[in-house]
N, C-alpha and C positions, 0 to 999 in steps of 0.2 A: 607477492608475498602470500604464504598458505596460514589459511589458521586452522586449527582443529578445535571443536567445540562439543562438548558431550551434552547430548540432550536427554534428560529424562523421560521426556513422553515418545522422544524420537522413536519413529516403529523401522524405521529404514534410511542408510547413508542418504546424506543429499549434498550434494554440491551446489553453494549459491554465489553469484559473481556480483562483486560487490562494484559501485560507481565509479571508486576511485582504483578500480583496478585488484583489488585481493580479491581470493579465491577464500571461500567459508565453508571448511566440510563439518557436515554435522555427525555425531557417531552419538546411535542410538544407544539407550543403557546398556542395554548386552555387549555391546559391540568393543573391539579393540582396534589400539592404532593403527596393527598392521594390516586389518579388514579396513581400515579409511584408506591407508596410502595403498594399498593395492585398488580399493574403488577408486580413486584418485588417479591414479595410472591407466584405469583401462579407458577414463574418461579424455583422455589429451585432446581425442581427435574432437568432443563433442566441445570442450572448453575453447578451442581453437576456433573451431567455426564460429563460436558466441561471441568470443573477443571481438574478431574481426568483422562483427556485425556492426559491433560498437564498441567504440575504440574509448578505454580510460576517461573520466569526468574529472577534472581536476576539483577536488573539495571547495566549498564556499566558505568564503572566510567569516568569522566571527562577527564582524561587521554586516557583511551581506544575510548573517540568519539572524541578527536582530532586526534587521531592516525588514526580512520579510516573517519575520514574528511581528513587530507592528504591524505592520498592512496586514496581515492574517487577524488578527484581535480587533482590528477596524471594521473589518470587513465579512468575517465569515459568522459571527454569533448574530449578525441581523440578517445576513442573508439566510440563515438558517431559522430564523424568527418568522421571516417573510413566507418561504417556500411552508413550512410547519403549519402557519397561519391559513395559509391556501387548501392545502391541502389535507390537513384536519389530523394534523401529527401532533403527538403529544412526548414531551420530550423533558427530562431534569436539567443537564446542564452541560455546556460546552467548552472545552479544551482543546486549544492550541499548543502540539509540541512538534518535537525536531525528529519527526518519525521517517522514519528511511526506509524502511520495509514495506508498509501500506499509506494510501493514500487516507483513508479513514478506520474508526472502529465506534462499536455500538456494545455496550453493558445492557447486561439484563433489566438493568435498573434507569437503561434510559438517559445514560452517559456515552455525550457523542465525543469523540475524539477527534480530530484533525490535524494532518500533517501541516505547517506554516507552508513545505511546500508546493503546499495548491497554489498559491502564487502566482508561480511560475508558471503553469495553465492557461489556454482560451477558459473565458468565461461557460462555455457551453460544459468544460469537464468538471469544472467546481460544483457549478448546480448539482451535475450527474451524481459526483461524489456523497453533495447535501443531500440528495433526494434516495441515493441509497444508501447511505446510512439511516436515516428517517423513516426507513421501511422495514430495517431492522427492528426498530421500535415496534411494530408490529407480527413480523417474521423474522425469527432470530436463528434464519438458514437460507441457503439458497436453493431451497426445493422449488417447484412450479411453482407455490402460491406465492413467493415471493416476488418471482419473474414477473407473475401477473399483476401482481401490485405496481412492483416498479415503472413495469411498462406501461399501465393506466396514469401514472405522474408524470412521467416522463418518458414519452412515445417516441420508438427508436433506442429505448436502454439497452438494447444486447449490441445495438451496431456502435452505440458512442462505446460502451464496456469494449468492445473488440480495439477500435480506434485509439483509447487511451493507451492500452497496452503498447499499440503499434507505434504511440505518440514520440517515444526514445527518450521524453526526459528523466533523465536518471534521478530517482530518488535521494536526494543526500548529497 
């Protein structure tokens, strides 16, 4: 299934391949349908090769995302207390949703956000996640000096960041 979706800030078409298998074209404000399904067409061969990297996630049932929203509410606002604790992060307050795009998010103001699907993660990528969002708190970009923060917390942050990506669990 294709969806089209207009985005206001969109500066450029993007194609994103969704877990359970759609295809997401985003068309920038300027932009018209027929500039989506023509970038949409010229992309088959790149969308092909992605499918068959990784094949369709069948959705998680209602059931299974409250099951890993509690363990997520149990588990991530202390482990994010702990590592905070440690390492000298000052932070407002934490949020658990059913986020499909990113594994976390950081507000200016110090509001961390979390996918419940961390869950589904080794322990080693949860932390990475806590520890980079938490440095957001203090660099709210990923220039060098954030790099170098992250990487002073947790040693090895660029190779677990490569690693998560490589990890395949599908968001969602």
């Amino acid at each position: 299934m294709i969806e089209y979706r207009r985005h206001p800030r969109a500066k450029n078409y993007k194609i994103t391949l969704k877990p359970d298998g759609r295809i997401l074209v985003t068309i920038p404000n300027f932009g018209t349908q027929r500039k989506a399904e023509a970038f949409l067409a010229s992309k088959q061969d790149w969308i092909a090769a992605q499918q068959a990297k990784r094949p369709p996630v069948p959705p998680l049932s209602a059931v299974e995302i409250e099951r890993l929203r509690a363990e997520a509410k149990s588990y991530i606002p202390q482990r994010v207390a702990v590592l905070a604790d440690q390492y000298g992060f000052n932070y407002h307050t934490v949020r658990i949703k059913n986020m499909t795009s990113r594994w976390g998010s950081c507000s200016s103001r110090g509001n961390l956000n979390f996918s419940l699907h961390l869950m589904r993660l080794p322990g080693v990528y949860i932390d990475y996640v806590i520890l980079h969002e938490l440095c957001h708190t203090q660099e709210m970009n990923h220039g060098p000096g954030f790099w170098n923060l992250l990487e002073s917390v947790c040693p090895g942050a660029k190779k677990i960041d490569r690693a998560l990506r490589k990890q395949g669990v599908a968001i969602g």
